[in-house]
N, C-alpha and C positions, 0 to 999 in steps of 0.2 A: 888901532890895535896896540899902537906901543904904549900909548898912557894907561890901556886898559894893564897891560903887565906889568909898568912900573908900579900900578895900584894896587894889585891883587899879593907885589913884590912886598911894598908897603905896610898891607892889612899883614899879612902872612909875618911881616918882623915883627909887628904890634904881639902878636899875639905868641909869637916865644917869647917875647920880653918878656907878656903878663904871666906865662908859664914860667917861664924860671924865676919870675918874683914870687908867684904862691909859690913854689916848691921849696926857694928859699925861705921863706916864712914859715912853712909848715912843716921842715925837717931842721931847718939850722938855727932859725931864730925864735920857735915856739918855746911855751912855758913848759921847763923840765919836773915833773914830779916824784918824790919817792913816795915808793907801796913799797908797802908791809908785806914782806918774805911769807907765800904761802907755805901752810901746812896741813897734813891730813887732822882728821878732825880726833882730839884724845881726851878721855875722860871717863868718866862711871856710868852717865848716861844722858840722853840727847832731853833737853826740855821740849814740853809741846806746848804752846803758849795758848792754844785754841782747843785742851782737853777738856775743861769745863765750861767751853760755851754752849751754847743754846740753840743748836742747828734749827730748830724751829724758828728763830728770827733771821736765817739768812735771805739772801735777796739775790735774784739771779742776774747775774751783769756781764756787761760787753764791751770795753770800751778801745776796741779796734776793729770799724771796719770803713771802706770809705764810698766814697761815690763820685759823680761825674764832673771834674773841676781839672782846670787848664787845659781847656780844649780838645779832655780825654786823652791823654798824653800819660796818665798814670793808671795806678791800679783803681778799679771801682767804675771807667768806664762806663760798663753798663747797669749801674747800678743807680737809682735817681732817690732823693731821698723820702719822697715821699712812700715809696716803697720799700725803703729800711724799714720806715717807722713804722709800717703797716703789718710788715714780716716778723721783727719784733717782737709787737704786741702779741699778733698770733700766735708765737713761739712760748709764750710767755714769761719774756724779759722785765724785770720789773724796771730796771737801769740800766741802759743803752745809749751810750752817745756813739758820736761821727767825729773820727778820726781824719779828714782828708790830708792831705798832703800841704804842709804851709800853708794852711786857710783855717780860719777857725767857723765850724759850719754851724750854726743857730738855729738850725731849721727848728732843732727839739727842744727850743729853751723852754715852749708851758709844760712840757713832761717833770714829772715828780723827778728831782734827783737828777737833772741837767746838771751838767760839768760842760763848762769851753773849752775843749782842746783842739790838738790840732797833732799830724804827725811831723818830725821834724827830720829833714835831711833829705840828700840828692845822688848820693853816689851810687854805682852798680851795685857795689858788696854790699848794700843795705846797711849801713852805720846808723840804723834811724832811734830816734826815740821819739814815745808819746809826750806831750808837755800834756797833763792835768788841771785843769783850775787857771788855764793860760789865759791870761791878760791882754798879751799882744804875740807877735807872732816874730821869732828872732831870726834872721836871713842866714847868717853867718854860718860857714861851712867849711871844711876844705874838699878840694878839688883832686885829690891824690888817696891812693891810700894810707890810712889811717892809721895809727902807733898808737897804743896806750895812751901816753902824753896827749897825745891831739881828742884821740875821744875822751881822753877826762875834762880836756879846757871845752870843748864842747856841749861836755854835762852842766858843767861850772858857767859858761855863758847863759846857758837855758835856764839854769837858777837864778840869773839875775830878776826873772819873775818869780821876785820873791813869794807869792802864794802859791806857788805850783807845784807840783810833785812832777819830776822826770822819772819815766820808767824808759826800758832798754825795749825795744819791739823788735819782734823775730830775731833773736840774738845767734842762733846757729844756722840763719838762714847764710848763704853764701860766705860760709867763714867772716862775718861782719867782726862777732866779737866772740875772740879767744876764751877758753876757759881760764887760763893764764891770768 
């Protein structure tokens, strides 16, 4: 019994060390950025960049939802993909891929207009983004809540795949990300 609680002593010190190393990392030693002072929006009047396109050529898309990966431990559970794809269709999605959660899923790569992505992040407050066009799949996170600075070096990490587009997914879900 006593080696078991010198052990458990042990693990338990392992694991504030590693806690107050990411905390120290991700509030004291993180990369600090300057933004650009917002402002309300001023001028004559707003451009619409899509007044004269051709709604007859748009195409109906999805590219957030997910399905059953890390031993259903996340969102999409009951969801398998063979029946995304099936639902989808029926719906009449012309372009739909599968977001999971740090996997990138293939299942739809013969589908017209397949994209690799994958969604990206781990925390409760949902800080997540979709990577696009993702190449490989980047681990890297913080463990804490998140500061501007931290989800910008975050966006900036994910762009290391340089063909990708980073979008922000469910940005007002659980105060993830500020309007600020």
């Amino acid at each position: 019994m006593r080696h078991f609680l010198l052990l458990f002593k042990n693990i338990f010190r392992l694991i504030l060390l590693f806690a107050f190393a990411a905390f120290l990392f991700q509030y004291i030693f993180n990369v600090k950025y300057k933004f650009a002072q917002s402002r309300p929006f001023h001028g004559n009047y707003v451009f619409n960049p899509y007044s004269n396109i051709d709604s007859t050529k748009w195409k109906k898309a999805n590219f957030h939802v997910h399905t059953h990966v890390w031993m259903g431990l996340c969102n999409g559970r009951a969801n398998q993909s063979e029946k995304v794809d099936s639902l989808y269709k029926y719906l009449g999605y012309d372009l739909f891929n599968i977001s999971d959660y740090e996997k990138i899923n293939i299942f739809g790569r013969k589908n017209k207009g397949y994209i690799p992505e994958y969604e990206h992040g781990y925390l409760f407050p949902k800080n997540h983004q979709l990577v696009l066009n993702a190449h490989k799949i980047c681990w890297f996170d913080y463990f804490f809540p998140e500061t501007k600075d931290n989800e910008q070096y975050v966006i900036n990490t994910l762009k290391e795949d340089s063909d990708c587009l980073v979008t922000i997914a469910h940005p007002a879900y659980r105060g993830a990300y500020s309007p600020d």
